[in-house]
Every structure is written in C-alpha cells, then in structure tokens.
C-alpha positions as CSV (number, residue, x, y, z in Angstrom):
1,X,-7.1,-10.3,4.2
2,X,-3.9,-12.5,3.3
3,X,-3.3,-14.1,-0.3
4,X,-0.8,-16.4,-1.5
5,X,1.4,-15.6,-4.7
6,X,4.3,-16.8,-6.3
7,X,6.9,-13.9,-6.3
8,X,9.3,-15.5,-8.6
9,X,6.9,-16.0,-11.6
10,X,8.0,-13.7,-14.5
11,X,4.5,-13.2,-16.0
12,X,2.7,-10.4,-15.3
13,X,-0.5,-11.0,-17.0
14,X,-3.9,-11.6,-14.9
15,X,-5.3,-14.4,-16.6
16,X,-8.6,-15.7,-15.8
17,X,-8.7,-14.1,-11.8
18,X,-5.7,-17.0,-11.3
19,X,-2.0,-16.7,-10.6
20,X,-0.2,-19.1,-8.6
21,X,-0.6,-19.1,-5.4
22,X,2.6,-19.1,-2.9
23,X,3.6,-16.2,-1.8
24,X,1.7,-13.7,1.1
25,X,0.1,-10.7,0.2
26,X,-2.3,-8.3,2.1
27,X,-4.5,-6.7,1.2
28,X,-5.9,-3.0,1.7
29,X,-9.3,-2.8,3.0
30,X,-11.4,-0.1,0.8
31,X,-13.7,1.9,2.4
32,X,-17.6,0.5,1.7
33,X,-19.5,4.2,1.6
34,X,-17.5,6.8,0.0
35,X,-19.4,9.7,1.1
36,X,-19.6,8.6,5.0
37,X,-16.0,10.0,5.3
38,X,-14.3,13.8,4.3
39,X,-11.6,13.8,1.1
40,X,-8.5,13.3,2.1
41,X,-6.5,16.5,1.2
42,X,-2.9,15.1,2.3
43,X,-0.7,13.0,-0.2
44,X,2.4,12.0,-1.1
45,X,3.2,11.2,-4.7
46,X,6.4,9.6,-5.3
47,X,7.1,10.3,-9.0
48,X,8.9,7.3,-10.8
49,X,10.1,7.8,-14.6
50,X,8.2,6.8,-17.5
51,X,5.4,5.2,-15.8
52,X,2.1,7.5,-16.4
53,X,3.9,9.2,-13.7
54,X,3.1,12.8,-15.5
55,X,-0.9,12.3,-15.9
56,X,-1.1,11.6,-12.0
57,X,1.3,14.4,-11.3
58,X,-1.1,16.8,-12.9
59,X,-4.4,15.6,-11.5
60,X,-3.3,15.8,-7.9
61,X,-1.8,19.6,-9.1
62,X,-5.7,20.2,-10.1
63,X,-7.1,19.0,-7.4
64,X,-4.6,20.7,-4.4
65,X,-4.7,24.0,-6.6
66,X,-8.5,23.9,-6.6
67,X,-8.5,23.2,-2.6
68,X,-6.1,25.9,-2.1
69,X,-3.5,23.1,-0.9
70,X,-0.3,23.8,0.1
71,X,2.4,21.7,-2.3
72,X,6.5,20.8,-1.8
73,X,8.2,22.1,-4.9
74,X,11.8,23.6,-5.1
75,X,12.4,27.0,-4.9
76,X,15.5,26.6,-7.0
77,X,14.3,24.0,-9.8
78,X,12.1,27.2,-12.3
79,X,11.1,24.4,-14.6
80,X,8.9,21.9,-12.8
81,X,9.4,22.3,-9.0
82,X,10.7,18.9,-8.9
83,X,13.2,18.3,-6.0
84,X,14.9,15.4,-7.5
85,X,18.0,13.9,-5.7
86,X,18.6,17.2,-3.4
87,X,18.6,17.0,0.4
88,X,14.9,16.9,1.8
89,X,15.2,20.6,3.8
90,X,12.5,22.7,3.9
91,X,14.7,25.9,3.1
92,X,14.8,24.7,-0.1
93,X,10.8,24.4,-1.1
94,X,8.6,27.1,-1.7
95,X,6.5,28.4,1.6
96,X,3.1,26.9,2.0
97,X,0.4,29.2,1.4
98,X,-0.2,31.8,4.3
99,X,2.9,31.0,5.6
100,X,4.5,33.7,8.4
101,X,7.4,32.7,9.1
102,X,6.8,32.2,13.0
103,X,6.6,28.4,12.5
104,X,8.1,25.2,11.2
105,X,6.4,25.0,8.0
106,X,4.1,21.6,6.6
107,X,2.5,21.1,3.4
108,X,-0.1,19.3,2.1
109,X,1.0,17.5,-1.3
110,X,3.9,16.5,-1.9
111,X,3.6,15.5,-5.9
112,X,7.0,14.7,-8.0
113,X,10.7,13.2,-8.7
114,X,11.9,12.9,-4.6
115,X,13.9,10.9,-2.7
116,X,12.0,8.7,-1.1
117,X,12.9,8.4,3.0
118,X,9.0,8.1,4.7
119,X,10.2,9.5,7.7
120,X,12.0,12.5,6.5
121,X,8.9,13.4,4.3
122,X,6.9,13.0,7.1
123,X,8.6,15.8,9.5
124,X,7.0,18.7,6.7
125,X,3.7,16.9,5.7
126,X,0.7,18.1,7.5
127,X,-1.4,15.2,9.8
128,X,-0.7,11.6,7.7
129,X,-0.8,11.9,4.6
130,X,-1.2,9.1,2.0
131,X,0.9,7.5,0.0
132,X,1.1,6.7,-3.2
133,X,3.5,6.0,-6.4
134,X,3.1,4.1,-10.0
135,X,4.8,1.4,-11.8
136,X,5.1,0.0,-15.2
137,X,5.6,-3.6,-16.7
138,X,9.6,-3.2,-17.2
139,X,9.9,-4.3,-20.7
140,X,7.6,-1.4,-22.0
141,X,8.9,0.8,-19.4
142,X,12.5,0.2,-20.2
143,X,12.2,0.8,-24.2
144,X,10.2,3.9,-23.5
145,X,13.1,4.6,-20.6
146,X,16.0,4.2,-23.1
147,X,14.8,5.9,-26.2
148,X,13.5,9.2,-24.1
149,X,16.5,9.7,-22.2
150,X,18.4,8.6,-25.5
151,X,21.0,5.9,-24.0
152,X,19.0,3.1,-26.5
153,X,22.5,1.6,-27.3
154,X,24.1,1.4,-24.1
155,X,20.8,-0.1,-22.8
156,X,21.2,-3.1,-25.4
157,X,24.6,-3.9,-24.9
158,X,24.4,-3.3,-21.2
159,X,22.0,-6.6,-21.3
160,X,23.8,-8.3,-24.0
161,X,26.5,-8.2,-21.7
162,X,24.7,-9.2,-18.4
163,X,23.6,-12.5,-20.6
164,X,26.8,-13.7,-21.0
165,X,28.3,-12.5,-17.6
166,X,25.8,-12.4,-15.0
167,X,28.5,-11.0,-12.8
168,X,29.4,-8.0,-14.5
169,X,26.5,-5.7,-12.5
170,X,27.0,-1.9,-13.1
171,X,25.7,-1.1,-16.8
172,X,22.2,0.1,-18.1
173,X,23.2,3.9,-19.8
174,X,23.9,7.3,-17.6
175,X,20.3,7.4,-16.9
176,X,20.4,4.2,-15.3
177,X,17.9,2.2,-16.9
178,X,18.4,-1.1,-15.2
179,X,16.2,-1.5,-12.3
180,X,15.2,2.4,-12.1
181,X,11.7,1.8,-11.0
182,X,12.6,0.2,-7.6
183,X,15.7,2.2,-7.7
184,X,13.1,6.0,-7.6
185,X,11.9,4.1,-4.6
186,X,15.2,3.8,-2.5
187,X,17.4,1.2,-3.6
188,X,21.0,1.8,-5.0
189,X,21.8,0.4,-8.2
190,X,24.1,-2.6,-6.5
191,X,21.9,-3.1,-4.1
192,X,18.7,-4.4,-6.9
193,X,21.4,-7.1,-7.2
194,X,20.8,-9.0,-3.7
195,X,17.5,-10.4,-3.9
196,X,16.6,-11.1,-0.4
197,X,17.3,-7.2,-0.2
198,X,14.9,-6.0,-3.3
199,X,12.7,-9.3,-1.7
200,X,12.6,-6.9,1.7
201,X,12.6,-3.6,-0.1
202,X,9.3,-4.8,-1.6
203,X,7.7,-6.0,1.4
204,X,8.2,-2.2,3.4
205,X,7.3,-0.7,0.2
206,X,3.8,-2.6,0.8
207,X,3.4,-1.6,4.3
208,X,4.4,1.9,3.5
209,X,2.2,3.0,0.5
210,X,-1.4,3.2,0.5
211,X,-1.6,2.4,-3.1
212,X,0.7,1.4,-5.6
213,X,-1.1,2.4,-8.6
214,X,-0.2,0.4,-12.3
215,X,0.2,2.1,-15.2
216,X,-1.2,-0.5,-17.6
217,X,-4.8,-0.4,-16.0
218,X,-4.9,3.4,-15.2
219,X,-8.3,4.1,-15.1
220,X,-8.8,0.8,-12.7
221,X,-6.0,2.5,-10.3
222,X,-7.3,5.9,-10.5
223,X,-11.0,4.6,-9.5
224,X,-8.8,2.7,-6.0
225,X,-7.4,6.1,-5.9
226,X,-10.5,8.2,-5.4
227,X,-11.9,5.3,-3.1
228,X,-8.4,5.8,-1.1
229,X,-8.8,9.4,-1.0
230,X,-12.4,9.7,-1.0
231,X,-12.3,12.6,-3.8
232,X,-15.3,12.6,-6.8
233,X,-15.1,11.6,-10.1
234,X,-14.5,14.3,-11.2
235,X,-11.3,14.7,-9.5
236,X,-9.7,11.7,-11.2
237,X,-10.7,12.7,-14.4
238,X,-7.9,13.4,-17.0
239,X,-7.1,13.9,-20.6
240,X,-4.1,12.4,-22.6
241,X,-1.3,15.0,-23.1
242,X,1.8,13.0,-24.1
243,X,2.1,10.3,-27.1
244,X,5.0,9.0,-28.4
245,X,3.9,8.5,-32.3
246,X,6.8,5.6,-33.0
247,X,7.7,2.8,-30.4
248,X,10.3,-0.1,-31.1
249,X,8.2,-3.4,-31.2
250,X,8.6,-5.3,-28.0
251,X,9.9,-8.8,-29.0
252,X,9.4,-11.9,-26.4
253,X,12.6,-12.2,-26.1
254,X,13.4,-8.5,-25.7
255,X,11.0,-8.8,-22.5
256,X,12.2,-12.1,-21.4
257,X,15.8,-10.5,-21.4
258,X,14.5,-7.5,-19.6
259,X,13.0,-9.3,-16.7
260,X,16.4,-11.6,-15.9
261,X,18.5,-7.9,-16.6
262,X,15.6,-5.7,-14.6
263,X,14.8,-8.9,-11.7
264,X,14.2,-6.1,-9.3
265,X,11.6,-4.2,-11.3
266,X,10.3,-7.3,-12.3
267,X,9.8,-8.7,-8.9
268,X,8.2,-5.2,-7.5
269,X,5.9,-4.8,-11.0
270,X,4.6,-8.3,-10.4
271,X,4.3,-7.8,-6.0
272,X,1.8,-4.6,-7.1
273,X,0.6,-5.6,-10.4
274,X,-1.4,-8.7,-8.2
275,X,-2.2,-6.3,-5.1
276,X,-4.2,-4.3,-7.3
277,X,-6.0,-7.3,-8.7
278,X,-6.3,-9.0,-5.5
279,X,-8.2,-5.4,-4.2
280,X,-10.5,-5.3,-7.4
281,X,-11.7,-8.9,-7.0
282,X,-12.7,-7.8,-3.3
283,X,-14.9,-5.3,-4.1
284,X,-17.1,-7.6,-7.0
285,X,-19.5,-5.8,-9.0
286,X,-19.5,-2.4,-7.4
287,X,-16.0,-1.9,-8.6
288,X,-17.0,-2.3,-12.3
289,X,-20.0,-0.3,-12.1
290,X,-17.9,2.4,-10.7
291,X,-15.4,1.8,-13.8
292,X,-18.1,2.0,-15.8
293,X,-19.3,5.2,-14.4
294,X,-16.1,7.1,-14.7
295,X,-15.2,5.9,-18.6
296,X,-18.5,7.3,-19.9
297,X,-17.6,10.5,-17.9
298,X,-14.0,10.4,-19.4
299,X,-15.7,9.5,-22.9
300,X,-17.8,13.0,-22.3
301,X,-14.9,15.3,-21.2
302,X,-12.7,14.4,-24.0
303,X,-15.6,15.2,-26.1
304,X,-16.4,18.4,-24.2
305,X,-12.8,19.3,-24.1
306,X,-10.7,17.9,-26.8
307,X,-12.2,19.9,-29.6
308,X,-9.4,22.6,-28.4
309,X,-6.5,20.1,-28.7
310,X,-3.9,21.5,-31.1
311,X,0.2,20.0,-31.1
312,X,2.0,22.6,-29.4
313,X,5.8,20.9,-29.5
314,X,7.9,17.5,-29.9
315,X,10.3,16.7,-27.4
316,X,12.3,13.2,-27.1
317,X,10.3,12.2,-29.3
318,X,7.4,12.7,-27.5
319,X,4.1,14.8,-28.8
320,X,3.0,17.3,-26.0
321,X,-0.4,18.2,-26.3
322,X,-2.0,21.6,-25.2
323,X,-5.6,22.6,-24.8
324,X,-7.5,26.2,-26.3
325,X,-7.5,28.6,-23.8
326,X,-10.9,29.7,-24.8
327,X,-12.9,26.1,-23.3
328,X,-13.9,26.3,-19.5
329,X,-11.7,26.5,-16.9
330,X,-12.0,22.6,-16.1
331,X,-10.9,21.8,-19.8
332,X,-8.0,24.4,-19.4
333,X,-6.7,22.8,-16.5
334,X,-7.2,19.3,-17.2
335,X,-5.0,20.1,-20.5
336,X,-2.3,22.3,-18.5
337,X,1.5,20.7,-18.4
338,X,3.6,20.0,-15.2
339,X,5.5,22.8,-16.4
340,X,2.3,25.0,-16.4
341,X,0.9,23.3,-13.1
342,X,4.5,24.5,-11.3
343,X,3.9,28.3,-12.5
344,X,0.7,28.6,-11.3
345,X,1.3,27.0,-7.8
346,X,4.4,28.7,-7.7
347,X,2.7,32.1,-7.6
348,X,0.5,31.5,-5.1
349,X,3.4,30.0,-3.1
350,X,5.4,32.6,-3.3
C-alpha cells in the first residue's frame, strides 16, 4: 500500500486521521492471525538517545534472557554492554551462549547504542533478524537531550546563532544535540545539512527497518511490535523506571526554532511519526481492541507489581526506580535496569 504525505510540513500532530497528502509512503503489511506463525526470536535494536530508547532496551533483555537468546554486548564496556561508536568485530562482544570456539560466531539480539551499518550487523546475526529503532518529536527530545547530558547552554546559543546565520553549521554542545536522532542512525553531523541527503537517508531507513517505533504513542508501537514479532502480551509488557521530576516548559517558539535548527530530525520524526499512523488506520477496530487489551493488562501489572517500587538513586536529574526483590520473578525483571539486564546476560555469556 502507497500513501501520499507532505514531507516538508513541520507539524507532527495526527489530527483528525488527516495530514496532507503529497509525499509517498509505504506501508508494512501486518500479519492478520498472530498465532498462525512462530515468535520471531532475532532482532536488532538500534538504541537512539533519549527517546524511550531504555524501556524497549529492557523488554527485549526480558524476553531474549527468558528464551535463552544469545545477545551482542561488549566484552570491554562492564557497565551496560553497550558497543557504542567501536568497530563492529566480533572479538570484541561477549560469546553467544554454548559457544565452542570451532565456528564464526552469530547472535540472536542485538539491543543498544551501535553503529548502525545493516550489512555489517548482518554478518554476526543469526537468519534475518528484524529491525527496529525509536524516535522522539525533537523539540521534547532535544530539551530532555541538553539538560541530561548537561550542555543546556551551548544548546541555546548554538540555535540562537543558527537563526541569525543559517550558514554557520557545526554547533549544538559536545554531545551533539543538533540532529542526534538521524545522526544514531548513520548520518554525520555535516551531512544532516544537505537535504536531499537526510531526504535519501530517510527513504533507506524505511526500507531497512521493520518498525520505526514512536516514543510519544508507546504502548500503540509496542502492540505493532508484538504483531511484528509475533511475541504475547505479555512480552511487551513494561513498567516505568525513569522520571525526570522537573522539565523546562516547551515554548512554541522553542519548538518552532528546534525544527528549522534540528530539519533532519524533524523530517525523519514526521516520515515515521505518519508510517505508524498510516499502519494503525489499516488494521481498524482490531488494533484498538488489541490496545485495549494490553492497557488493562499494564493497569494490572503495575498494580500487581508496583507496590515494591521504592527510589533507589537520582542521576542527571533523572529518578531511577527499582523494584522489591521479594515480588515474583516477572515483577523483578520487569523492574530490573540496563545496568542489571547487562550483569545477568553477561554471566550467562561468559
């Protein structure tokens, strides 16, 4: 199926089941009968920053740890497992469970902050996996961006400049706020400044990923997701584990300045933001009965789990929450951290 979009339309707001309608877009067919097919035990996450990206990371963790699924994690990184910006070698990850040595070793889930080269990732993944990765509207993802990695200031005047010299390119804070969404996903800083590139960037990115899940309508991406990957209910299920108590108040002009500064994440956000809406629509009333379905089973494992919730630390400003060990199993893993999903992988990866 082909729809028509306008890609240069800063608003990313479904309004009514309308947006303007210019620009091509396909769409991905979901399968009708869930249960007619086996789960699909082979993904790739690509892990983009500030984006949700943390809740997903640590449901795929529960669900390849519960399947006894082999994951890529660095062998060298003790804190998370994340690879990050190091070279894609194998040498570097931790062995895949039962691994002998006799062979060129491939893993199941790939889950994390990578470099993102398809065809690299695909030489150590076992059959074809899917993939999948997250984005945020750029206005709220920027200010919570620039006030965790704490380059606020820089972030500011990096746009104020930009305004009043659309020329002047390379600014946005050491932890390169501007554009950092399509920028996780392969493009150089410089080059989120030619848009027939980003324009072209976008358009493999869709042919690429299976799903391009949105952080604003989580639970609606999470129930494409187990439709994707054919997994139950109860495998999407998740519990809140990091709040940030005090946000700056988004002004319109902050977030009109944001998308002419971030055009790049702008233009992906919208591409993906409508993709998803286009792929609800398809599937009519089923969809929201399957919604439906998984909130009243979210409503009853936050009540089944949450009475164990206690504040463990702050970071970045950031409240971390942990779970009582005492609750079932399921509660104690759906409250576990990255950090605690890496330590137990790790040991059985060892």
């Amino acid at each position: 199926m082909v729809i028509w979009i306008n890609s240069n339309e800063s608003s990313f707001q479904f309004r009514n089941g309308q947006y303007p309608s210019y620009k091509a877009v396909r769409l991905r067919q979901q399968r009708p009968e869930l249960m007619k097919y086996h789960p699909v035990n082979n993904v790739v996450f690509i892990k983009t920053h500030k984006t949700a990206g943390t809740s997903l990371h640590c449901l795929i963790c529960r669900y390849g740890y519960k399947n006894n699924l082999s994951f890529v994690f660095s062998r060298y990184n003790r804190e998370n497992g994340h690879i990050r910006k190091t070279a894609l070698n194998t040498s570097r990850f931790l062995p895949p469970l039962d691994y002998n040595g006799t062979r060129d070793p491939v893993f199941n889930i790939l889950t994390g902050h990578v470099t993102y080269a398809k065809r690299t990732i695909n030489t150590f993944m076992s059959g074809e996996p899917k993939f999948i990765t997250i984005v945020r509207e750029p206005a709220s993802q920027i200010e919570s961006h620039m006030n965790f990695f704490h380059h606020k200031s820089e972030v500011l005047r990096g746009i104020d400049t930009f305004l009043k010299d659309v020329n002047y390119f390379q600014n946005g804070g050491t932890s390169g706020s501007r554009n950092n969404q399509i920028r996780d996903l392969g493009l150089t800083l410089i080059q989120t400044a030619n848009e027939t590139i980003v324009n072209n960037t976008i358009n493999k990115l869709d042919e690429e990923f299976d799903l391009v899940l949105i952080a604003e309508y989580f639970d609606e991406s999470l129930i494409l997701l187990r439709r994707l990957m054919c997994w139950e209910f109860e495998d999407i299920v998740y519990l809140t584990k990091n709040t940030r108590p005090k946000r700056d108040t988004i002004t319109n002009t902050f977030r009109q300045n944001v998308y002419k500064w971030s055009r790049a994440d702008m233009l992906l956000y919208n591409h993906f933001n409508f993709t998803l809406w286009s792929n609800i629509r398809a599937l009519g009333p089923k969809f929201h009965a399957e919604l439906a379905t998984f909130r009243a089973l979210l409503n009853d494992t936050s009540t089944r789990c949450s009475a164990s919730k206690i504040v463990k630390r702050y970071s970045n400003g950031v409240k971390h929450f942990e779970y009582s060990t005492s609750n079932s199993t399921f509660c104690k893993q759906l409250g576990m951290s990255h950090e605690d999903w890496y330590q137990s992988i790790s040991k059985r990866q060892q």
